[in-house]
Structure formats: C-alpha cells, structure tokens
N, C-alpha and C positions, 0 to 999 in steps of 0.2 A: 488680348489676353487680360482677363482681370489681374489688377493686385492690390493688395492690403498696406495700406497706408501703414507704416512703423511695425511694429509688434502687438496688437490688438488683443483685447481680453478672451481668457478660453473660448467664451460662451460664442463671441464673435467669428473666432477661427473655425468651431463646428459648424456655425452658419453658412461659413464661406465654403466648408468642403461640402455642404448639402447642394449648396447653389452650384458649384461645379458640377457634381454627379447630375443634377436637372439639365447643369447643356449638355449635355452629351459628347462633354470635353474625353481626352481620352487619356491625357496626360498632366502632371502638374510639375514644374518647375520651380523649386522655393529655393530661400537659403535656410540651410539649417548648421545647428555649431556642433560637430560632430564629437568634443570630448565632453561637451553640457553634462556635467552626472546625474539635474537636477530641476525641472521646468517648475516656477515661477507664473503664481495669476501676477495680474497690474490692474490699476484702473483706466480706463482709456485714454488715451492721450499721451501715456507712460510707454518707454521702450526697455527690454531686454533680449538676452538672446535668449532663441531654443532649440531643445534637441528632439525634433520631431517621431523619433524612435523609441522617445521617453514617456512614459505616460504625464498628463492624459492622454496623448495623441499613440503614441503605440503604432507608429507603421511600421511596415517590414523593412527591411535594411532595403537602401534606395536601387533602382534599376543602376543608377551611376551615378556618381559623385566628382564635381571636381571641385578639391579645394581653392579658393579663392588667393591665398597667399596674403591675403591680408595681413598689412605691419601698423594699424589703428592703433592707438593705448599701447605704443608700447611693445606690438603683438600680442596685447592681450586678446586679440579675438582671432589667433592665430588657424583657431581650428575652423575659421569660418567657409561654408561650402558652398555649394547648389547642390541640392538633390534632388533626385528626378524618380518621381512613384507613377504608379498607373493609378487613374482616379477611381477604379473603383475598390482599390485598398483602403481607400480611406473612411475613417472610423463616422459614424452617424452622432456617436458621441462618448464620454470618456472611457478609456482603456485602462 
C-alpha cells in the first residue's frame, strides 16, 4: 500500500489521491484529526495535522473511524484517527 512520508503539501496529496484512483485501489486508509476546524498548506518537508473532511479536501465523513487514542504533546493530538474512504470519493482537486 502506498504512503505519504509526514504531511506533504496540498498540491502533493491531490497527486497522491490521482495516483490512487489510477490503481485501481478500492480503498484508502489515512490518519486524519477529526476535531481539526482548519487545514493548513506547508512547504515540504513540514508536518502538521489534518482534517480530511475540511476543505481542501472535502471527503465525505469516513466509511469508519477508529480513533487512535493518542496521549502525544500532552494529548494534544487527542482527536487523532484512521479513517477509511472509498477512493473513488476522493476529490481530483480542491473542495
């Protein structure tokens, strides 16, 4: 299964969800931060979290979720999850 090294810039994560839809994947598997109120560009090499429900990205609330329980910072990245879309929800580019 492909994955994206850290949190890569917009322009990269549309790329990545093109390249998905070309294999003929049927599903994706991320983490995303489900109380994010706010997604964030970076320049590459940079990490932050996101919330894949947020624009730009705009998916539909995920098939399932399970949060992580992550206690990182503090539990600052408490809300952090997996969520799980069908690829062919995914956006061609921003929402």
């Amino acid at each position: 299964m492909p994955r994206l090294p850290g949190a890569p810039p917009f322009e990269q994560i549309f790329a990545a969800f093109a390249n998905l839809r070309r294999s003929g994947s049927e599903w994706l598997l991320t983490t995303t931060f489900v109380d994010l109120r706010a997604n964030r560009d970076i320049p590459l090499g940079d990490w932050r979290p996101l919330n894949l429900e947020l624009p730009p990205f705009g998916l539909p609330e995920p098939e399932a979720v399970l949060i992580e329980g992550c206690a990182e910072e503090g539990g600052a990245y408490a809300d952090k999850a997996l969520g799980l879309w069908r690829v062919a929800s995914l956006p061609a580019g921003p929402r």
